[in-house]
C-alpha positions in Angstrom: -42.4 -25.0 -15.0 -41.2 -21.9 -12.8 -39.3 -22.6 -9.9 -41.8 -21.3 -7.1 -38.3 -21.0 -4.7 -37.0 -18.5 -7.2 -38.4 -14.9 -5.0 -36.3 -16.4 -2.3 -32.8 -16.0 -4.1 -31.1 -13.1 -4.6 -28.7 -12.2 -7.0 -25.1 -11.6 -6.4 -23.5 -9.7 -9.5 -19.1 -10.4 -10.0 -17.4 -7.9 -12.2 -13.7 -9.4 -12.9 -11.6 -7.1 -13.9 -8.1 -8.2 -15.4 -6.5 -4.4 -16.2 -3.4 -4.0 -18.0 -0.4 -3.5 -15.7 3.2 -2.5 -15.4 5.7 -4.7 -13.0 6.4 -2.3 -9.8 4.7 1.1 -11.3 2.0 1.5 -8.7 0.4 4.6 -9.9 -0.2 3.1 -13.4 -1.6 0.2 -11.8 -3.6 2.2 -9.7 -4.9 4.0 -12.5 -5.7 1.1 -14.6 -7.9 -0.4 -11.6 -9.3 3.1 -11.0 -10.9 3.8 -14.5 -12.1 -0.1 -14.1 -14.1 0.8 -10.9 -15.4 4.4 -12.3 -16.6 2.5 -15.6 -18.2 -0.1 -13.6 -20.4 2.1 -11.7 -23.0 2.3 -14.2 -22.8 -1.4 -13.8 -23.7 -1.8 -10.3 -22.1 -4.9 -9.9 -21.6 -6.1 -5.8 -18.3 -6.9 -5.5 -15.3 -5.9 -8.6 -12.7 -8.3 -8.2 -9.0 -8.0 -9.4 -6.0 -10.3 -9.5 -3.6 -11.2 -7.0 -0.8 -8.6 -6.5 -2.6 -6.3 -8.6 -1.0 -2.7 -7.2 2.5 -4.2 -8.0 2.3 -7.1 -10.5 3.4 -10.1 -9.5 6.7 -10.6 -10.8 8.8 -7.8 -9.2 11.3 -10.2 -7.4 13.8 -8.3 -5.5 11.6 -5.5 -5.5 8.8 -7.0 -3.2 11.4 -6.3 -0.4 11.9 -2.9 -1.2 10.2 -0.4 1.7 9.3 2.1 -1.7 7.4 -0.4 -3.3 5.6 -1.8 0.0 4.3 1.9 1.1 2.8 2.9 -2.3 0.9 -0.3 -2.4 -0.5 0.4 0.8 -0.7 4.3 -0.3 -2.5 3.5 -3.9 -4.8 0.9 -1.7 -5.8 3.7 0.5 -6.3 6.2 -2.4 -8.4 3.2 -4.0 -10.7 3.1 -1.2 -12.1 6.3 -1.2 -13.7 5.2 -4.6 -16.0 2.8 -2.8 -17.3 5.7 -0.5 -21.2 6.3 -0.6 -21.0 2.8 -2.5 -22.6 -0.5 -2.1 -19.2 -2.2 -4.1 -17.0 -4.3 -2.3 -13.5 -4.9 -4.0 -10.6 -7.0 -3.8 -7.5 -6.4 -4.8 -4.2 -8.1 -3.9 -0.5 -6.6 -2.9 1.9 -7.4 -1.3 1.9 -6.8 2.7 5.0 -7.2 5.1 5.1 -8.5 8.5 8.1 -8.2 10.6 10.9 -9.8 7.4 8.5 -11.8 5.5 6.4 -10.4 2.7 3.1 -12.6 2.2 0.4 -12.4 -0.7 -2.3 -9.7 0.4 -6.2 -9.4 0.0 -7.6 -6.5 0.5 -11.7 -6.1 0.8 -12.1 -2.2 0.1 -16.0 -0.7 0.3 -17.5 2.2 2.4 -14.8 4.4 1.8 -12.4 2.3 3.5 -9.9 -0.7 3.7 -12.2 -3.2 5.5 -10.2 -6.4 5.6 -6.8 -7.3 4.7 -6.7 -10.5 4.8 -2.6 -12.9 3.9 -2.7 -15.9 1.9 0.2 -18.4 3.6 2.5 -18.0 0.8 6.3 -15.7 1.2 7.0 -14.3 -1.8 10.3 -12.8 -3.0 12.8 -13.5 -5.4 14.6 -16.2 -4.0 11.7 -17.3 -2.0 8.7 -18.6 -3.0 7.3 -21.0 -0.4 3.9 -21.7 0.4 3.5 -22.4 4.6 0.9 -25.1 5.6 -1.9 -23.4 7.4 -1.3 -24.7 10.7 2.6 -23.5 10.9 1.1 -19.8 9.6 -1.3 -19.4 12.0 1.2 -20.2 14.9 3.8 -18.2 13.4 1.7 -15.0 12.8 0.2 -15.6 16.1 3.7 -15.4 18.0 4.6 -12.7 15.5 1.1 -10.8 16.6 1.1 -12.1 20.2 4.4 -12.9 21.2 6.1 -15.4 22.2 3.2 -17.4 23.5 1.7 -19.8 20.5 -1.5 -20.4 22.6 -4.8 -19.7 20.2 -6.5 -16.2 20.8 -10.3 -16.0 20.4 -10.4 -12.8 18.6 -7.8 -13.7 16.2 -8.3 -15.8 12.9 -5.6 -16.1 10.3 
């Protein structure tokens, strides 16, 4: 019996992509996920998703505090963006992002050429530190990090 609902759906097509990677060497990691996207094209999938702490591997420790390490994330994320331009891909990627001392679990949504949304998981990594923050204490403490001092909720904020 066909399913007379079935012209309504759409179809959404995943690529996951698990690349090999190197603890803290960003621009073999980059690599790796950049001949992933370019074989992919063919493909046409809608959104290529990677693992968490992708650009940096996610045992690095120490390192995760280290300024060098931070910026070429951020640099190789930037550089992995302009693959998605002229594109219909989204991808997501994770790194690690700083704000103010803490260093939080990143998720970056790349696509038209561009970062479009980075988005922190409520979870401080580091070597020492691994603690994962209810959701209610990381919203108030990003939003006086973001805001302030006050802790009152703003409307054009979501974390």
């Amino acid at each position: 019996m066909e399913n007379s609902n079935a012209s309504n759906h759409s179809t959404l097509r995943l690529a996951v992509v698990v690349p090999q990677l190197r603890v803290a060497d960003i621009a073999f990691n980059r690599d790796r996920i950049q001949e992933a996207l370019i074989s992919l094209e063919a493909d046409s999938p809608d959104w290529i998703i990677f693992p968490r702490l992708c650009l940096t591997g996610a045992s690095c420790g120490d390192l995760f505090r280290q300024r060098l390490l931070q910026t070429a994330a951020l640099q190789a994320l930037r550089e992995l963006s302009l693959l998605t331009i002229d594109k219909p891909v989204k991808v997501l990627l994770g790194l690690p992002v700083r704000i103010e001392e803490d260093i939080f679990e990143g998720l970056a949504i790349l696509g038209n050429g561009q970062i479009q949304t980075l988005m922190l998981a409520p979870v401080i990594i580091g070597a020492n530190c691994r603690r994962r923050l209810s959701l209610h204490h990381f919203a108030l403490e990003k939003r006086k990090s973001c805001l302030g001092s006050s802790s009152q909720p703003h409307a054009g904020l979501n974390f």
